[in-house]
N, CA and C atoms of all chains as a GROMACS GRO file, in nm:
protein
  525
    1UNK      N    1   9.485  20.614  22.241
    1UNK     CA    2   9.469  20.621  22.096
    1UNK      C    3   9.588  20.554  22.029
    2UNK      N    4   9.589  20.492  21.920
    2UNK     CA    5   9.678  20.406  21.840
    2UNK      C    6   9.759  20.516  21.743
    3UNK      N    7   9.850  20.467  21.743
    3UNK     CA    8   9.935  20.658  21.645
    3UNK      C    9   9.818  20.633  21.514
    4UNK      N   10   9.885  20.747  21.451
    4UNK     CA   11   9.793  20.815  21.308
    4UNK      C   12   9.831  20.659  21.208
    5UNK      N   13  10.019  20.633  21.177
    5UNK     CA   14   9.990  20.513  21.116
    5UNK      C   15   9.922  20.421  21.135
    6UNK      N   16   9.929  20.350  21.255
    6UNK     CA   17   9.841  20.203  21.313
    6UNK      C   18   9.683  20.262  21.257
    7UNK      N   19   9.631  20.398  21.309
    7UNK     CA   20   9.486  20.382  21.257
    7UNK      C   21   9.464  20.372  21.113
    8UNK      N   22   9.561  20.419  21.044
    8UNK     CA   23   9.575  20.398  20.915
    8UNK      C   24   9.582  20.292  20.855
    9UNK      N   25   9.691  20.212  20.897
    9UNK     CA   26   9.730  20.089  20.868
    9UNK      C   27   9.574  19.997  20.846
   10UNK      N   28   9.524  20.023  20.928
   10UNK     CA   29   9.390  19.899  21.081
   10UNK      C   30   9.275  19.936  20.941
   11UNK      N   31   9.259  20.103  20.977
   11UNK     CA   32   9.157  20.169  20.869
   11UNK      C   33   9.150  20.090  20.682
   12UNK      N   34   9.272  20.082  20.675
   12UNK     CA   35   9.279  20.068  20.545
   12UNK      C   36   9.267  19.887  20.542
   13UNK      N   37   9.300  19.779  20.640
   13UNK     CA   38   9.297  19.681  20.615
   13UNK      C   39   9.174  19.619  20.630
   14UNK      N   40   9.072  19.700  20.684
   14UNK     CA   41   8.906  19.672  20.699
   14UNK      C   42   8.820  19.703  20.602
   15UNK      N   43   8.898  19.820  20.535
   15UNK     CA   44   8.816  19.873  20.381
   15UNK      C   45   8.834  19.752  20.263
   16UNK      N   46   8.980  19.742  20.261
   16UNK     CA   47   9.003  19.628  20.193
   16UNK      C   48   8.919  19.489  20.188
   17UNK      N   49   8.946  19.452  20.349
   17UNK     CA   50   8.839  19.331  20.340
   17UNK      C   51   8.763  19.361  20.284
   18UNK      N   52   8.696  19.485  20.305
   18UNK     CA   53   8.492  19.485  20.287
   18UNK      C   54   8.499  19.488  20.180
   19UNK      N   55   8.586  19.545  20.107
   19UNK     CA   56   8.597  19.539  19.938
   19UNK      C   57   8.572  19.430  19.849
   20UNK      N   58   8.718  19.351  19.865
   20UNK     CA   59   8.711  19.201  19.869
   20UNK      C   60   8.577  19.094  19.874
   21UNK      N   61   8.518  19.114  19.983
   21UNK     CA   62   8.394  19.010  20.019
   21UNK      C   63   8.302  19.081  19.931
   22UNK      N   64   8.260  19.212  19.939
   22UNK     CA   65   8.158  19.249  19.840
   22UNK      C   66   8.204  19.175  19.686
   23UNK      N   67   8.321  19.183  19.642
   23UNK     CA   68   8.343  19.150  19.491
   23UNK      C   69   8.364  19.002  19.487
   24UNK      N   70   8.360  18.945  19.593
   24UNK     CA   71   8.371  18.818  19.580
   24UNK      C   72   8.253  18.745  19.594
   25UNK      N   73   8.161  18.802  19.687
   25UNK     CA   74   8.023  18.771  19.718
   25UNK      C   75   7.909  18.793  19.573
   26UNK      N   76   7.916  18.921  19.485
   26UNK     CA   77   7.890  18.973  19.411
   26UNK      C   78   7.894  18.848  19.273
   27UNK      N   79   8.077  18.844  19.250
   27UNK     CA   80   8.095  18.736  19.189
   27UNK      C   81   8.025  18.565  19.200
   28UNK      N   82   8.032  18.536  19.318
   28UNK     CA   83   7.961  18.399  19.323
   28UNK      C   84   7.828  18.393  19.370
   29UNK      N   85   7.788  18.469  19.404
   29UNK     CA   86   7.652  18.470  19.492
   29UNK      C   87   7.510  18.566  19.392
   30UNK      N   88   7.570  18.633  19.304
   30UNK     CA   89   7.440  18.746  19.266
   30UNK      C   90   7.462  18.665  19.104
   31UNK      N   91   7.594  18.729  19.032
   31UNK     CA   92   7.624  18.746  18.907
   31UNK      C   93   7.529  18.562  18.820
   32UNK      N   94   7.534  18.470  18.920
   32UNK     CA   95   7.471  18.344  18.836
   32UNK      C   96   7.323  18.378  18.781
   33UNK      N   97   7.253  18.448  18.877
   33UNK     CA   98   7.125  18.549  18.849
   33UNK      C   99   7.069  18.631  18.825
   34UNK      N  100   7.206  18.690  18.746
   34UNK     CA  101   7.190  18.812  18.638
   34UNK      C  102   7.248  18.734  18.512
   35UNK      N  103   7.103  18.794  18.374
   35UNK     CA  104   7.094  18.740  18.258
   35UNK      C  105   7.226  18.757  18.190
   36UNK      N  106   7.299  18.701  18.105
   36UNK     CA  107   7.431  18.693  18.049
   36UNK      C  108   7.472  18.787  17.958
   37UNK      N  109   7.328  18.924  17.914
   37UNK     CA  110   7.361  18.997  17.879
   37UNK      C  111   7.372  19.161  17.947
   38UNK      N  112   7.340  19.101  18.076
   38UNK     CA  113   7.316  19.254  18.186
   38UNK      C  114   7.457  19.293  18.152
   39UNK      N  115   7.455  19.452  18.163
   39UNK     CA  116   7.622  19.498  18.180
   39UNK      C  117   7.693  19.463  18.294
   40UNK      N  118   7.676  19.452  18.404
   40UNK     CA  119   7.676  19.395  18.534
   40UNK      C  120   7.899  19.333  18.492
   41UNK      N  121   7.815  19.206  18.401
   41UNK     CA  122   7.912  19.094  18.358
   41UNK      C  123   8.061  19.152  18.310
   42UNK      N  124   8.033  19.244  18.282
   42UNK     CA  125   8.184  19.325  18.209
   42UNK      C  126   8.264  19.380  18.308
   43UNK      N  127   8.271  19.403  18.475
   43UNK     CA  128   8.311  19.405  18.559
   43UNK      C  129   8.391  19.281  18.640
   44UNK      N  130   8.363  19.186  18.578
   44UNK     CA  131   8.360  19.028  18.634
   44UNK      C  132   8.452  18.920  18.574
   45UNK      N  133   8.554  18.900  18.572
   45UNK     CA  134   8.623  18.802  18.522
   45UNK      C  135   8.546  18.674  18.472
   46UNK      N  136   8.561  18.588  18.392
   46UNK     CA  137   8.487  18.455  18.402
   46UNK      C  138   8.468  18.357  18.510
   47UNK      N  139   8.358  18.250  18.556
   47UNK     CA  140   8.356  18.199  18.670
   47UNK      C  141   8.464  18.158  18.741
   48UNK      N  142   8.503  18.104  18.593
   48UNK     CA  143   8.662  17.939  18.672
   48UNK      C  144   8.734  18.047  18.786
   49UNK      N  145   8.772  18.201  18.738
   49UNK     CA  146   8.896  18.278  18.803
   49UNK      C  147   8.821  18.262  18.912
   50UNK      N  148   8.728  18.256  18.947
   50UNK     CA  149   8.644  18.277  19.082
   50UNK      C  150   8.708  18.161  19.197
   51UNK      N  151   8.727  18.036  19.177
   51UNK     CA  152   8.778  17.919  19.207
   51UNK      C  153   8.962  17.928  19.176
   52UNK      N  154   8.987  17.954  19.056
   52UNK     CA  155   9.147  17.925  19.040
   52UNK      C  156   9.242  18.078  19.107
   53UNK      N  157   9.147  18.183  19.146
   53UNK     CA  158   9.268  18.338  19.216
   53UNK      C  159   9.286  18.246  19.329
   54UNK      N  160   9.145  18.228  19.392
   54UNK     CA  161   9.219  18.206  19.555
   54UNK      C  162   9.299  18.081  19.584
   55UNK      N  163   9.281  17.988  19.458
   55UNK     CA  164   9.383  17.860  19.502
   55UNK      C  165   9.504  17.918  19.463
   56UNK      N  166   9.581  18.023  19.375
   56UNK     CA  167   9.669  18.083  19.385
   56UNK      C  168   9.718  18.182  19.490
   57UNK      N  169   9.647  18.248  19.519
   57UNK     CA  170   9.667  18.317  19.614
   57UNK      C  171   9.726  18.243  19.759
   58UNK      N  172   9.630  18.096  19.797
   58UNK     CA  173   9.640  18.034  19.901
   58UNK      C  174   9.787  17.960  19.837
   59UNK      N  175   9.841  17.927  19.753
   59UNK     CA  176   9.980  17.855  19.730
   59UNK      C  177  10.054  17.995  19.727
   60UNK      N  178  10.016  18.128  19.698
   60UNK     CA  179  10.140  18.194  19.743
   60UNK      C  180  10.149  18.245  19.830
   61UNK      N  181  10.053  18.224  19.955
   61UNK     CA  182  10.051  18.259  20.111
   61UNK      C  183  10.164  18.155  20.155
   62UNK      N  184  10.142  17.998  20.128
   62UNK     CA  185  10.245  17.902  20.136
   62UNK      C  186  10.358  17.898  20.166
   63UNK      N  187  10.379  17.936  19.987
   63UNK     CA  188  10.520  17.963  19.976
   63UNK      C  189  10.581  18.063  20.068
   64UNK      N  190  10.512  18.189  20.080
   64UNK     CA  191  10.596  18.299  20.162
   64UNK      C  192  10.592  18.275  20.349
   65UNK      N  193  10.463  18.176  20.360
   65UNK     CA  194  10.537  18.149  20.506
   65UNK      C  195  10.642  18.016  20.484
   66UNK      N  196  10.643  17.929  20.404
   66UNK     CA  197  10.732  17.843  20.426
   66UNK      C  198  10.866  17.929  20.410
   67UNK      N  199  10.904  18.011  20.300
   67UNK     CA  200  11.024  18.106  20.274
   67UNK      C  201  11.018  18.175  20.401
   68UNK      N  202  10.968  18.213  20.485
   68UNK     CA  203  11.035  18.265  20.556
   68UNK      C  204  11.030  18.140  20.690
   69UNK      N  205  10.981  18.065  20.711
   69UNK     CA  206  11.033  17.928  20.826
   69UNK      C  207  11.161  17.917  20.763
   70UNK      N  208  11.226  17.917  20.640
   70UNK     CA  209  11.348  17.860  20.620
   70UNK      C  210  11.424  17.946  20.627
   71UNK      N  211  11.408  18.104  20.582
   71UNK     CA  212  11.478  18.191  20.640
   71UNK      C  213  11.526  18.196  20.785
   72UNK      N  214  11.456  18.176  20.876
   72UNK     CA  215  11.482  18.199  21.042
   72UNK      C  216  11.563  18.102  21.059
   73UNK      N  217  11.529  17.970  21.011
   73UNK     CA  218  11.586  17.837  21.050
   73UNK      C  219  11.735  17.857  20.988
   74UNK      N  220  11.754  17.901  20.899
   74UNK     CA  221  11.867  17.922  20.840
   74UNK      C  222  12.003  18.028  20.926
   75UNK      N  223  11.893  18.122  20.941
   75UNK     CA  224  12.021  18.222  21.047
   75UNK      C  225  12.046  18.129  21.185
   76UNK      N  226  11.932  18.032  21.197
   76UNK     CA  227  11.972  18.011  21.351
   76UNK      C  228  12.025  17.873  21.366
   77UNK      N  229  12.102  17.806  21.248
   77UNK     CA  230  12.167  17.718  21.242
   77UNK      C  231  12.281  17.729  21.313
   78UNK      N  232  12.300  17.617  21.430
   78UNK     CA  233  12.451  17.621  21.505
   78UNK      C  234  12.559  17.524  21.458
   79UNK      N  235  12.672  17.494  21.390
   79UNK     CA  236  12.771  17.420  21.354
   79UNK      C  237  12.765  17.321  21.431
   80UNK      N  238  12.804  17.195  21.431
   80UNK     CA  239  12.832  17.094  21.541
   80UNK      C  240  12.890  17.096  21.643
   81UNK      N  241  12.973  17.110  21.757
   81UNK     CA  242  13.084  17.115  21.823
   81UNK      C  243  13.192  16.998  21.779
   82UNK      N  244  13.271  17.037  21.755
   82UNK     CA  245  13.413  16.894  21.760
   82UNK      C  246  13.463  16.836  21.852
   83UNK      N  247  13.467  16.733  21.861
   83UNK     CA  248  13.504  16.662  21.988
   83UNK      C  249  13.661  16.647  22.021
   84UNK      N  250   7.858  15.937  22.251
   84UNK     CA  251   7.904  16.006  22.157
   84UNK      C  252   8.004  16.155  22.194
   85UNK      N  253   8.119  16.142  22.104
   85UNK     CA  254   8.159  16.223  22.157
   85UNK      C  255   8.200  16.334  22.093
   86UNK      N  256   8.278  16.431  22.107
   86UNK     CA  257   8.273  16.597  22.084
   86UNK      C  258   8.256  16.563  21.911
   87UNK      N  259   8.420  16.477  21.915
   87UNK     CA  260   8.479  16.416  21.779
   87UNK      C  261   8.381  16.386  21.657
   88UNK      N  262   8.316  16.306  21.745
   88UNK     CA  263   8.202  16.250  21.663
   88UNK      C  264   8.101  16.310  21.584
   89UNK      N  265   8.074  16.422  21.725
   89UNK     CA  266   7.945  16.496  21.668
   89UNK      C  267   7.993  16.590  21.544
   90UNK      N  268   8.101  16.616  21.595
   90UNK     CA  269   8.134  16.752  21.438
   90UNK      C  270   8.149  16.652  21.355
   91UNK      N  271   8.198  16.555  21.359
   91UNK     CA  272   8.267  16.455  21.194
   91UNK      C  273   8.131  16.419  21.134
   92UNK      N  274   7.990  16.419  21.232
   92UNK     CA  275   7.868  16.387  21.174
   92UNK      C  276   7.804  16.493  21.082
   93UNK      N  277   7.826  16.666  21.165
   93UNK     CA  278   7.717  16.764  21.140
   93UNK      C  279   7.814  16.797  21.016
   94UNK      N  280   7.960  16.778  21.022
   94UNK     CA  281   8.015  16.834  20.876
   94UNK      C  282   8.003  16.702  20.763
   95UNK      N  283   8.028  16.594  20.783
   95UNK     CA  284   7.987  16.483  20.685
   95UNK      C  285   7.824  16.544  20.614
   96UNK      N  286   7.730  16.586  20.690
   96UNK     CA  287   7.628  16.597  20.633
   96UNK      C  288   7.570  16.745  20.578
   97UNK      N  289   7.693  16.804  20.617
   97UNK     CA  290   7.683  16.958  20.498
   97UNK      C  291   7.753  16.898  20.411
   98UNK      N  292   7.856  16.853  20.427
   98UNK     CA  293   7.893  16.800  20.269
   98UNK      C  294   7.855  16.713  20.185
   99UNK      N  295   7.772  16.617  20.248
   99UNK     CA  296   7.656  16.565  20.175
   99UNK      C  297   7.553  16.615  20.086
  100UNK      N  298   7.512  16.726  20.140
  100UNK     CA  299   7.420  16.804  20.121
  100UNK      C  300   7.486  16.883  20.020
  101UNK      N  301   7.568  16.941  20.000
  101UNK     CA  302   7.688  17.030  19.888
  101UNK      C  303   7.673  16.976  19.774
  102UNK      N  304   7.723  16.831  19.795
  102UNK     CA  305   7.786  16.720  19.721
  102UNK      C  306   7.655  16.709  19.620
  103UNK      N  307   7.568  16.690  19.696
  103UNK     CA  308   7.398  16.610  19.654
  103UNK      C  309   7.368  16.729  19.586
  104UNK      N  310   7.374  16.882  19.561
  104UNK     CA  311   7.346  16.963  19.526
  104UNK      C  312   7.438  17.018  19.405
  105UNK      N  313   7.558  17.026  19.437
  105UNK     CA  314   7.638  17.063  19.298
  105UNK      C  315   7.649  16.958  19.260
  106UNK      N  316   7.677  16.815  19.240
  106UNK     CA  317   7.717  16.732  19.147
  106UNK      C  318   7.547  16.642  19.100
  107UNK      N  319   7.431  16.743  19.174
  107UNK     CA  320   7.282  16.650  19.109
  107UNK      C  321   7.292  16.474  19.095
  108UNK      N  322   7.322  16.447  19.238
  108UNK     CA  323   7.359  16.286  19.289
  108UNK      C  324   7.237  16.187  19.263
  109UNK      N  325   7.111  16.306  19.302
  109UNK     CA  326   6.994  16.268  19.308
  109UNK      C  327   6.910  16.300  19.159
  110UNK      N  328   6.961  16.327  19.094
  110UNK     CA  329   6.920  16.363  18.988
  110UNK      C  330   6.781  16.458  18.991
  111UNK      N  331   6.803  16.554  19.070
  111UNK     CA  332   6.681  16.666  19.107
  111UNK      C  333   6.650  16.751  18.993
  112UNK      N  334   6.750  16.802  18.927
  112UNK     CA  335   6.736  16.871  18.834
  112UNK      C  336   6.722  17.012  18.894
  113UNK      N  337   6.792  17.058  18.979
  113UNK     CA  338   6.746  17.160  19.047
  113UNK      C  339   6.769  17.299  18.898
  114UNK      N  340   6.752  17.407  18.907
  114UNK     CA  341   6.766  17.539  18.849
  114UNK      C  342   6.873  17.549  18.809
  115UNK      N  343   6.966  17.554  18.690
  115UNK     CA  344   7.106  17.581  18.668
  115UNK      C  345   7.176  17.705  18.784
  116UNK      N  346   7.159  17.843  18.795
  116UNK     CA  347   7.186  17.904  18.859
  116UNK      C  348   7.203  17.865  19.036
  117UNK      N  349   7.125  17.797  19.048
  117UNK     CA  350   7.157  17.766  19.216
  117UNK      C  351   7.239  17.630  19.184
  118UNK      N  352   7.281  17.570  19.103
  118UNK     CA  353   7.347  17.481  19.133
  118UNK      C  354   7.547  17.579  19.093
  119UNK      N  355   7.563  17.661  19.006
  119UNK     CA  356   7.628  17.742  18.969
  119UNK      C  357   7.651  17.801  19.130
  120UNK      N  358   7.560  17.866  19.211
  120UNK     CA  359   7.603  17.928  19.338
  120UNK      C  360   7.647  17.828  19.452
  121UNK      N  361   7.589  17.661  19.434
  121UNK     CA  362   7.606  17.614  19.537
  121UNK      C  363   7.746  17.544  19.541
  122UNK      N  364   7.823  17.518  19.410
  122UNK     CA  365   7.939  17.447  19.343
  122UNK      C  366   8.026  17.539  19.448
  123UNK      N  367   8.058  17.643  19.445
  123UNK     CA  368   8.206  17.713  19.461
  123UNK      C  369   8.158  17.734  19.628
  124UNK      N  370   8.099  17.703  19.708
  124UNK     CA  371   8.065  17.778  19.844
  124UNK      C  372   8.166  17.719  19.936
  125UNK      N  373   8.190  17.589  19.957
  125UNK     CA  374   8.307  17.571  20.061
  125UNK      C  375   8.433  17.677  20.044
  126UNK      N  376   8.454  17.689  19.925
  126UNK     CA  377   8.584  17.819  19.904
  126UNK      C  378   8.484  17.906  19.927
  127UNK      N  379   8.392  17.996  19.888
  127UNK     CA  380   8.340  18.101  19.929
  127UNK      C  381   8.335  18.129  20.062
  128UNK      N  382   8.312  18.049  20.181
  128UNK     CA  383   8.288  18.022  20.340
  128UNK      C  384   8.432  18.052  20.341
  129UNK      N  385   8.536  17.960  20.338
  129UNK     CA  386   8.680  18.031  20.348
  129UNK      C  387   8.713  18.166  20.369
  130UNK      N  388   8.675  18.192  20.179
  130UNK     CA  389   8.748  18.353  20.136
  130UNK      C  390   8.716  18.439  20.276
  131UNK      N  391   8.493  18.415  20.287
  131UNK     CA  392   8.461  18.538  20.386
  131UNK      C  393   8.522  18.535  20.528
  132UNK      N  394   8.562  18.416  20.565
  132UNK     CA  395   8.639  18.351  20.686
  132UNK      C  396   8.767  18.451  20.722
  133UNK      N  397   8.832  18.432  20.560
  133UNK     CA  398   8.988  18.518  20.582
  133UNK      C  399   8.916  18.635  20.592
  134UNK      N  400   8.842  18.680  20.500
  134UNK     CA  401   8.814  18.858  20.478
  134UNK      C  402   8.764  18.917  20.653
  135UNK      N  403   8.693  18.820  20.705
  135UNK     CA  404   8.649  18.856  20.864
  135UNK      C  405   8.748  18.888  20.920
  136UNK      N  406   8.842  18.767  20.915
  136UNK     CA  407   8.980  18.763  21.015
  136UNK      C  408   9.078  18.890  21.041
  137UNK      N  409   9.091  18.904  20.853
  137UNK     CA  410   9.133  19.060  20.819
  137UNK      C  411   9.087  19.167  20.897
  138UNK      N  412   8.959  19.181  20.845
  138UNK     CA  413   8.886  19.330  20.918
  138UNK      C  414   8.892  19.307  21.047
  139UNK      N  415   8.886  19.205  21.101
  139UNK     CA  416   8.884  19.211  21.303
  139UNK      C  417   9.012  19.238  21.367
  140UNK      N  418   9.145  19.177  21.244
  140UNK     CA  419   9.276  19.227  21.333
  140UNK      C  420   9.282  19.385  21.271
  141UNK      N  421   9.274  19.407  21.158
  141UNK     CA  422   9.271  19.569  21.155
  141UNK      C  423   9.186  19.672  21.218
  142UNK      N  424   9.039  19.659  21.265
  142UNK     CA  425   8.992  19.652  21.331
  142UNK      C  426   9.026  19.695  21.469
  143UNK      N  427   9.112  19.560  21.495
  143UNK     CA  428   9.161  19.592  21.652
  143UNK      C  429   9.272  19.660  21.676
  144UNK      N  430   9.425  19.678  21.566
  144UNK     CA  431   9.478  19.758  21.525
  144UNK      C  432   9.474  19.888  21.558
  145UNK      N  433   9.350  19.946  21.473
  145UNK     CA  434   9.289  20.063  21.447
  145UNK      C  435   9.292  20.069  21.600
  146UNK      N  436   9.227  20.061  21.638
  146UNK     CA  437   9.144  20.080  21.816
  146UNK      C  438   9.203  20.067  21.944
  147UNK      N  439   9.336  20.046  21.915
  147UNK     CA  440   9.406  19.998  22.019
  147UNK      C  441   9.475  20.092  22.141
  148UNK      N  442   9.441  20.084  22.246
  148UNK     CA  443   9.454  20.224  22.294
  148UNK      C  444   9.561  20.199  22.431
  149UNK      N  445   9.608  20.339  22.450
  149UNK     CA  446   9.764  20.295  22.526
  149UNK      C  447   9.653  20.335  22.665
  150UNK      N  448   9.696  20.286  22.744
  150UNK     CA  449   9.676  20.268  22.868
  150UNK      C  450   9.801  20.331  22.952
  151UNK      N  451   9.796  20.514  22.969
  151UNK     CA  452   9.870  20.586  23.087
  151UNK      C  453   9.932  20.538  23.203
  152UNK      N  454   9.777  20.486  23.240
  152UNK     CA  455   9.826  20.476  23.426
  152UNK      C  456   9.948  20.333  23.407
  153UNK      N  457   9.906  20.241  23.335
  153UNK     CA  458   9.996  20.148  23.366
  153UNK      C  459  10.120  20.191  23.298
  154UNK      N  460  10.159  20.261  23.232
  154UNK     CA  461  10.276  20.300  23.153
  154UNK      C  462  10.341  20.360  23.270
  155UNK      N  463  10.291  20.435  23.339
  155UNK     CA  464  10.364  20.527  23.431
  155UNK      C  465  10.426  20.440  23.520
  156UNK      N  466  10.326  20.310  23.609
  156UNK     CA  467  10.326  20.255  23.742
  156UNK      C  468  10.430  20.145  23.657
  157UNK      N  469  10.511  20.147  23.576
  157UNK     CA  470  10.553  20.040  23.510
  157UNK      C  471  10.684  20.088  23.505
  158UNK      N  472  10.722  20.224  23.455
  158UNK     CA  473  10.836  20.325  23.475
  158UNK      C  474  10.907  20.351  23.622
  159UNK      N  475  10.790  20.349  23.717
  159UNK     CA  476  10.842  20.345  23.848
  159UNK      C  477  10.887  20.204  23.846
  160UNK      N  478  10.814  20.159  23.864
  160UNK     CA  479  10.880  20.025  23.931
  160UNK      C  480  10.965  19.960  23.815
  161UNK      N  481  11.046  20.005  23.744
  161UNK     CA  482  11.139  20.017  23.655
  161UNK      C  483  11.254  20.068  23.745
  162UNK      N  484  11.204  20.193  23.777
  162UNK     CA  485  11.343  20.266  23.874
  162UNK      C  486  11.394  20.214  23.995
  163UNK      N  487  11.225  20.192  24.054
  163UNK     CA  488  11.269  20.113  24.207
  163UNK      C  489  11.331  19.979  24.180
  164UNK      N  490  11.296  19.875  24.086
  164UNK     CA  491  11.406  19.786  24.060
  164UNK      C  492  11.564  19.826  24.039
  165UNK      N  493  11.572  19.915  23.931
  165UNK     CA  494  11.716  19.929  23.889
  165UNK      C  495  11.819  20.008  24.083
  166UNK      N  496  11.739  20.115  24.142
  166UNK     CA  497  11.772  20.160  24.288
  166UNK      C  498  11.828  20.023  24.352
  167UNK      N  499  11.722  19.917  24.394
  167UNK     CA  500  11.688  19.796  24.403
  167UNK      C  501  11.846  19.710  24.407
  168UNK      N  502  11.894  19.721  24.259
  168UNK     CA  503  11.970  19.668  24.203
  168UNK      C  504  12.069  19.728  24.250
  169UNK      N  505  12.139  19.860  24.201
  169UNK     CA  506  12.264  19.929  24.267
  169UNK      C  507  12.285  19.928  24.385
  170UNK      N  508  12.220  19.982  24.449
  170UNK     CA  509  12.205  19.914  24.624
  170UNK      C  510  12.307  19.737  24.644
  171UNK      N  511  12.248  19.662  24.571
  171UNK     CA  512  12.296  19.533  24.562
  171UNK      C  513  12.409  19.494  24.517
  172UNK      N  514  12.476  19.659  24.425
  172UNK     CA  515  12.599  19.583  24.399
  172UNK      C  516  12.623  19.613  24.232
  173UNK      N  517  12.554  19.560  24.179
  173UNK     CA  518  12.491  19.547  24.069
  173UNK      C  519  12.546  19.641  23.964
  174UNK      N  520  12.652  19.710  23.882
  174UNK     CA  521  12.645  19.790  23.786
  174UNK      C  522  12.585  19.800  23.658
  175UNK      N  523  12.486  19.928  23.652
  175UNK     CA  524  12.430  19.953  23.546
  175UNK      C  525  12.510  20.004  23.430
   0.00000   0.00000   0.00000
């Protein structure tokens, strides 16, 4: 058995997904075929965010693995030797 | 023909097909709404891509289970090395 955190951890990062894909699926896949006055729409950001979160999201995945490649690279810099 | 080829063909012609559908190349006139669902889908295929990836490492996370017998047979022969070792000289 995986301790109580790890199932926790695991538990909670699968709910999330499923969360996610439902509201994202919901958003691009149903909401174009519900009429523009269903209540539905008031849950839903406008389309564009649908396209412009995850290109943000994907530039700040980026940034934080490039910040940390330069972090490591940085501690593990060795001086030259002098001749 | 080779591996290369064949994928650079079968994906050239989903994106053909994308292309021909959200930007109405052909002038089909298809239904506003399916052209609205078909525009954003290469990012949509992504997002569900990551969201899979997610749930399968948490998933496996969750489920991951310690294995006794080898923990134990791993501890011994932990000891019989370090014995192993002093015998040889060796200070621990």
């Amino acid at each position: 058995m995986a301790t109580r955190v790890d199932q926790a951890v695991g538990m909670s990062l699968v709910v999330f997904s499923l969360l996610l894909f439902t509201y994202y699926s919901v958003w691009v896949i149903v909401l174009p075929f519900v009429e523009s006055d269903h209540v539905l729409h008031i849950y839903f950001l406008p389309r564009e965010y649908s396209v412009i979160l995850p290109g943000i999201a994907a530039v700040i995945l980026l940034l934080c693995i490039g910040a940390f490649t330069a972090v490591i690279m940085w501690k593990h810099r060795k001086p030259k030797k002098v001749d | 023909m080779t591996k290369l080829l064949q994928w650079l063909f079968g994906v050239s012609l989903v994106v053909a097909g994308w292309a021909l559908v959200s930007f109405d190349l052909l002038d089909l006139k298809l239904p506003q709404p399916y052209r609205e669902v078909a525009w954003p889908m290469p990012l949509y295929l992504l997002v569900s891509f990551g969201c899979y990836s997610l749930a399968t490492v948490g998933y496996r996370v969750a489920t991951f289970n310690d294995c006794e017998e080898a923990a134990k047979e791993l501890q011994e022969q932990i000891k019989e090395a370090r014995e192993d070792l002093r015998k040889r000289g060796l200070k621990m």
